[in-house]
Kinemage of the C-alpha trace (Angstrom):
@kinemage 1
@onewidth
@group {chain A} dominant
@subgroup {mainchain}
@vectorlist {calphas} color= white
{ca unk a 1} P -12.244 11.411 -16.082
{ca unk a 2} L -10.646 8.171 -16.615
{ca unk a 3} L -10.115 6.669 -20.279
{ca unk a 4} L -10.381 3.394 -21.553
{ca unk a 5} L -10.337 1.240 -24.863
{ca unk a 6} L -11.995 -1.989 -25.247
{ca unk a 7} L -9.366 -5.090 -25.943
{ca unk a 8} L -10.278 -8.856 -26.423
{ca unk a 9} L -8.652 -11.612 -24.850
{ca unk a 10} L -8.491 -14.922 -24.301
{ca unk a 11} L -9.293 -15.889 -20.796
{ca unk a 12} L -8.388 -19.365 -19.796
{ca unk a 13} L -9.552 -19.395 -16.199
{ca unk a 14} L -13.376 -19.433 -15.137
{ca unk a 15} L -16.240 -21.231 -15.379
{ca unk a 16} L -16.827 -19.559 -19.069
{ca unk a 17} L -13.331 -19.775 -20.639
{ca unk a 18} L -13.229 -18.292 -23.764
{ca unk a 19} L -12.607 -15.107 -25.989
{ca unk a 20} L -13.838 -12.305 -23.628
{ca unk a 21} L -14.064 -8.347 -24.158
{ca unk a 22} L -13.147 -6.174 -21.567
{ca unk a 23} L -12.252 -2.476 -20.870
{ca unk a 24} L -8.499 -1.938 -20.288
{ca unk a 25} L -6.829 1.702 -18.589
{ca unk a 26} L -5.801 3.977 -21.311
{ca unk a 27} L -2.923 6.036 -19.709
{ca unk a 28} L -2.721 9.397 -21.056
{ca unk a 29} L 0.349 11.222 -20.948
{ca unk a 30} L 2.631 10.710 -18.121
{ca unk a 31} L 2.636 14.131 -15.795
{ca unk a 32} L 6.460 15.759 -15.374
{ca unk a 33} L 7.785 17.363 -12.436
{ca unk a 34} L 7.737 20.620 -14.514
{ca unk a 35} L 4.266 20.577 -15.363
{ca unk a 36} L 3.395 19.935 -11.706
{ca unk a 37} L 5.337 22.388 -10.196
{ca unk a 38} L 3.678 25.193 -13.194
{ca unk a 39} L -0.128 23.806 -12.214
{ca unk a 40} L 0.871 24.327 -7.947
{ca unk a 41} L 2.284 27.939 -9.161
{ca unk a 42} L -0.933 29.086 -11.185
{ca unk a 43} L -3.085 27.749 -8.283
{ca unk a 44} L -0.946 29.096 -5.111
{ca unk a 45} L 1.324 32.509 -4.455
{ca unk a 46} L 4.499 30.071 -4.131
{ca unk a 47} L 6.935 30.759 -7.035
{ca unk a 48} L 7.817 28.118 -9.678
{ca unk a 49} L 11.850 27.332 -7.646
{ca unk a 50} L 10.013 27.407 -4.319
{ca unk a 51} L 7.866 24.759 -5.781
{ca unk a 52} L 10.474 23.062 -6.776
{ca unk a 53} L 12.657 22.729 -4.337
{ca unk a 54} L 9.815 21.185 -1.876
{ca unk a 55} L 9.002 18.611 -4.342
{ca unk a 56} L 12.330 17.460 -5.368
{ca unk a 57} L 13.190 17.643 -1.433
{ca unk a 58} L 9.868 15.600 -0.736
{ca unk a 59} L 11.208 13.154 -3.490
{ca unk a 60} L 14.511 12.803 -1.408
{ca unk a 61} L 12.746 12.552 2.137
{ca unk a 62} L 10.252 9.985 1.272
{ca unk a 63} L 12.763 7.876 -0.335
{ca unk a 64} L 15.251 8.020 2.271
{ca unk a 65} L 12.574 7.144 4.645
{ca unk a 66} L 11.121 4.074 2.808
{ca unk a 67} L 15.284 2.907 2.435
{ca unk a 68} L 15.446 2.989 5.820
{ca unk a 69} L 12.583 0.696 6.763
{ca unk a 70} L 9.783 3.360 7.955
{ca unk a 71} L 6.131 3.868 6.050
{ca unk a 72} L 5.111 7.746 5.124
{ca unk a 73} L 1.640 8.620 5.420
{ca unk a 74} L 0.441 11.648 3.119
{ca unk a 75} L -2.806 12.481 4.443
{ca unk a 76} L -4.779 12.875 1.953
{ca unk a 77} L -2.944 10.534 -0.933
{ca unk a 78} L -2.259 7.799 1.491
{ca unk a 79} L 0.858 5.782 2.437
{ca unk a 80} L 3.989 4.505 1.082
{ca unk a 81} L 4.911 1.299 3.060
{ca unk a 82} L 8.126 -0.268 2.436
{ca unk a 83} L 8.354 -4.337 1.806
{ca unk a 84} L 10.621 -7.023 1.351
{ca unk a 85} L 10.300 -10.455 -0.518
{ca unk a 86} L 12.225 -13.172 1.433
{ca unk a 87} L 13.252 -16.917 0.947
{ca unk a 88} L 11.323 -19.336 3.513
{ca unk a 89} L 14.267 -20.740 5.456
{ca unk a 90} L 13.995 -24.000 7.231
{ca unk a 91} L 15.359 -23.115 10.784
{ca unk a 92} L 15.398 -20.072 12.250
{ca unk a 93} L 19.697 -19.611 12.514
{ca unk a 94} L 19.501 -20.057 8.645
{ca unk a 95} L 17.300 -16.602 8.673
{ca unk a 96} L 20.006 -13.612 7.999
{ca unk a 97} L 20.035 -10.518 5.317
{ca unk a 98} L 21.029 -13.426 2.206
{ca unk a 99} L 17.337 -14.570 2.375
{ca unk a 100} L 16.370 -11.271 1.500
{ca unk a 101} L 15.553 -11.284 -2.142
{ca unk a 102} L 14.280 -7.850 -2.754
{ca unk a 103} L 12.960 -4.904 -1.584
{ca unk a 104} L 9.799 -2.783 -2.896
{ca unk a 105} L 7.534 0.000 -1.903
{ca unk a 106} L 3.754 -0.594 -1.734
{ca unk a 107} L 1.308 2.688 -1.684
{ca unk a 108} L -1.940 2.662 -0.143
{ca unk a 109} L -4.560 5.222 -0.886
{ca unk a 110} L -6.012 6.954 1.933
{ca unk a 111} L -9.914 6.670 2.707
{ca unk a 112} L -10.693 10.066 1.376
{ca unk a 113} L -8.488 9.079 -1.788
{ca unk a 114} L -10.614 6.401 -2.667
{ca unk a 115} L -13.675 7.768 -2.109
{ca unk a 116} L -12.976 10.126 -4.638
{ca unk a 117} L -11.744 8.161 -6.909
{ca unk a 118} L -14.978 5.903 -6.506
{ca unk a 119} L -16.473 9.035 -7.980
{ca unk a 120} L -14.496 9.176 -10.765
{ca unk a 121} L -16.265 8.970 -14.144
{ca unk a 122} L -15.044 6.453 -16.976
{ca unk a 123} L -15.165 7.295 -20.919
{ca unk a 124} L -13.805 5.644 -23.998
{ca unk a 125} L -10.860 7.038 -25.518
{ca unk a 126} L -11.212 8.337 -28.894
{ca unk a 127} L -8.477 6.475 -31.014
{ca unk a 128} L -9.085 7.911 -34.020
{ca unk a 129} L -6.254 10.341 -35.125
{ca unk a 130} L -7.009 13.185 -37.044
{ca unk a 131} L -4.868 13.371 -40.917
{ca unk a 132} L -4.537 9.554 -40.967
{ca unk a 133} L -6.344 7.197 -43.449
């Protein structure tokens, strides 16, 4: 289930500018490598090192790979497709690694990925803490 809260802002483009209400993410906390590797243990028969070691070794692979120019598919997550942001150059013999500005990594969720997520249900987060006036 995904959370949100409800914000207000002030949208400027449109053809109804104005003070608009929306729903925004609310991110809840961010998941470790620990925690991960103690949910695959409690679900599988692979110990909590074995574990481990394939995900900090999968960490390693995929980001050698994307470093190195090629896109990893995950079949079931989807693909992580390296990209650059270049300077437009004016003649071709003025095009050389300077006019590289930056380098990123895009993911794309696979097919199955998104259908599930398009069946993901939405609820307001509760912001009210508990012992606080």
């Amino acid at each position: 289930m995904i959370k949100f809260v409800k914000v207000q802002r002030n949208i400027q483009v449109g053809a109804t500018p104005g003070i608009k209400f929306l729903a925004r993410l609310f991110r809840g906390n961010d998941v470790s490598m620990d925690q991960l590797c103690q949910e695959i243990t409690e679900s599988t028969t692979v110990s909590y090192p074995d574990v481990l070691a394939c995900l900090k070794s999968l960490e390693i692979t995929v980001s050698r790979h994307i470093q190195n120019g090629s896109a990893v598919k995950l079949n079931y997550l989807g693909s992580f497709i390296p990209s650059i942001k270049v300077k437009a150059q004016t003649n071709l013999e003025s095009v050389d690694a300077s006019t590289i500005q930056s380098a990123k990594c895009r993911f794309y969720a696979s097919p199955d990925f998104k259908r599930s997520l398009a069946k993901t249900g939405f609820a307001e987060a509760n912001l009210e803490i508990k012992g606080l006036q």
